[in-house]
C-alpha positions as MATLAB code, in Angstrom:
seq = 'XXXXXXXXXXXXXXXXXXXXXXXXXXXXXXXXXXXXXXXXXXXXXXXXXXXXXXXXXXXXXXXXXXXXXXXXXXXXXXXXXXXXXXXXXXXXXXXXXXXXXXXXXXXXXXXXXXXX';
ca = [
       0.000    0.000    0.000;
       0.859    3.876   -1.085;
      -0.605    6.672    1.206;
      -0.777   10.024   -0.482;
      -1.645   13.261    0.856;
      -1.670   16.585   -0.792;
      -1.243   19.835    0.671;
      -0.816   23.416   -0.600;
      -3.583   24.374   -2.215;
      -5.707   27.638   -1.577;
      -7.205   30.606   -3.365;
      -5.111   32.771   -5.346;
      -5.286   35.779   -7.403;
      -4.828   35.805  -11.499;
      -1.046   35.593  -12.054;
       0.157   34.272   -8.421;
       1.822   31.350   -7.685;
       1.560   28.113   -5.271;
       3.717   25.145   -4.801;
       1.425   21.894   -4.310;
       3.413   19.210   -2.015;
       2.134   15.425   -2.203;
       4.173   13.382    0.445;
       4.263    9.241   -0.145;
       4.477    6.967    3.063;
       3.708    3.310    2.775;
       5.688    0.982    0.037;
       7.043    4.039   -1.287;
      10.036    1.417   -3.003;
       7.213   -0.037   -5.349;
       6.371    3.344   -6.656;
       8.003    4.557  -10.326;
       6.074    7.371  -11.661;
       3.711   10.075  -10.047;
       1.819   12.735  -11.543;
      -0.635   15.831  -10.500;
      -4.303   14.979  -12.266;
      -6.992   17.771  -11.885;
     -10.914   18.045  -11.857;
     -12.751   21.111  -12.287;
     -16.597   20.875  -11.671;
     -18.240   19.722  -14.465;
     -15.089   18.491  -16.020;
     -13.419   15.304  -16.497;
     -10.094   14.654  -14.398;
      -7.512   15.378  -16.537;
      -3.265   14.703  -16.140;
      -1.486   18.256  -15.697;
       1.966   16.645  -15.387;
       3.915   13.653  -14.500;
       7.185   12.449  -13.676;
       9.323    9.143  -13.645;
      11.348    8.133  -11.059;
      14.233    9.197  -13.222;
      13.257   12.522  -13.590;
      11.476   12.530  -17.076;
       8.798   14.876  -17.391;
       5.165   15.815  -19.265;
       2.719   18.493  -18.887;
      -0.393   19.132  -20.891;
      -0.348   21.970  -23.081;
      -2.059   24.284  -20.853;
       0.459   24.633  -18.468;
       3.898   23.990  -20.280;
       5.688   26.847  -19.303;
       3.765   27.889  -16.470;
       3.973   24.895  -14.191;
       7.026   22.302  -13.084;
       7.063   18.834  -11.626;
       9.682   18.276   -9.448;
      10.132   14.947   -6.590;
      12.524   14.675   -4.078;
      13.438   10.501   -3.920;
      14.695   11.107   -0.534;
      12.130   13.223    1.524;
       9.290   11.002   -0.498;
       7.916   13.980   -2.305;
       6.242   15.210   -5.360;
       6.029   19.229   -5.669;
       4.066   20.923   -8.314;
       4.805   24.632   -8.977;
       2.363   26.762  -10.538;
       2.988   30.373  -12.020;
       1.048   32.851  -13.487;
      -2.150   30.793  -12.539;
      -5.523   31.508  -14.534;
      -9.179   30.928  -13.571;
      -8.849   27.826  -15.509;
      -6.580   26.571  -13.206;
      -9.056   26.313  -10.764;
      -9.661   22.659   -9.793;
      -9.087   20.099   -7.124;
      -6.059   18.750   -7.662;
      -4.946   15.044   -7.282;
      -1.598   13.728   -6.254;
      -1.042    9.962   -8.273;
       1.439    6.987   -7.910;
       2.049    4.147  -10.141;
       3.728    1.171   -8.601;
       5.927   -1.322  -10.609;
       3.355   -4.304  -10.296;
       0.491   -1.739  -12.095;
      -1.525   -0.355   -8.961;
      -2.363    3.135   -8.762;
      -3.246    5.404   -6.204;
      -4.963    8.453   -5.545;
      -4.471   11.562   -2.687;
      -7.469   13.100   -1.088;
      -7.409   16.106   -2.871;
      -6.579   19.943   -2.672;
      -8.500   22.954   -3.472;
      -7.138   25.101   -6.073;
      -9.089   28.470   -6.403;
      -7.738   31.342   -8.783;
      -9.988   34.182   -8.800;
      -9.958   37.630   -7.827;
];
C-alpha cells in the first residue's frame, strides 16, 4: 500500500503562484512514476503533469511553461509549482502513484481556487 496526501492548495489571485506538495508513506520502493491529475466541476479529471522516477517529465499543453514537476526521492515527495495561474486553473487537484506491479493510487485532494 501507497498513502498520499496533498497539501498546498488555496485561493489565489490571477497571475500568483503556489507550490502543491504530495508526500508518499507506505511501500514508497514499489512506486516509479507520479503525476498531479486535476478536476474542475463539471469536467473530467484530466493529467497536468507527470514524472518518472528518473526525472522525465510531461505536462499538458495548458500549463507547459507555467507549471514544473519536481520529486525529491529522498524526503518522499512530489512538488508541483504553478505560475502565473488563470481561472482555468481552478480545480481540485490530485496527487497519483504508479507502482511497478500496475496499482495506482490516488491523494485526497486539494482545493485550487484562482480568482480575484
Amino acid at each position: 500500500q501507497v498513502q498520499l496526501v496533498e497539501s498546498g492548495g488555496g485561493l489565489v489571485q490571477p497571475g500568483g503562484s503556489l507550490r502543491l506538495s504530495c508526500a508518499a508513506s507506505g511501500s514508497i520502493f514499489k512506486i516509479n512514476a507520479m503525476g498531479w491529475h486535476r478536476q474542475a466541476p463539471g469536467k473530467q479529471r484530466e493529467l497536468v503533469a507527470a514524472i518518472t522516477r528518473g526525472g522525465f517529465t510531461n505536462y499538458v499543453d495548458s500549463v507547459k511553461g507555467r507549471f514544473t514537476i519536481s520529486r525529491d526521492n529522498a524526503k518522499n515527495t512530489m512538488y508541483l509549482q504553478m505560475n502565473s495561474l488563470k481561472p482555468d486553473d481552478t480545480a481540485v487537484y490530485f496527487c497519483n502513484a504508479d507502482t511497478f506491479d500496475s496499482r495506482a493510487y490516488w491523494g485526497q485532494g486539494t482545493q485550487v481556487t484562482v480568482s480575484s
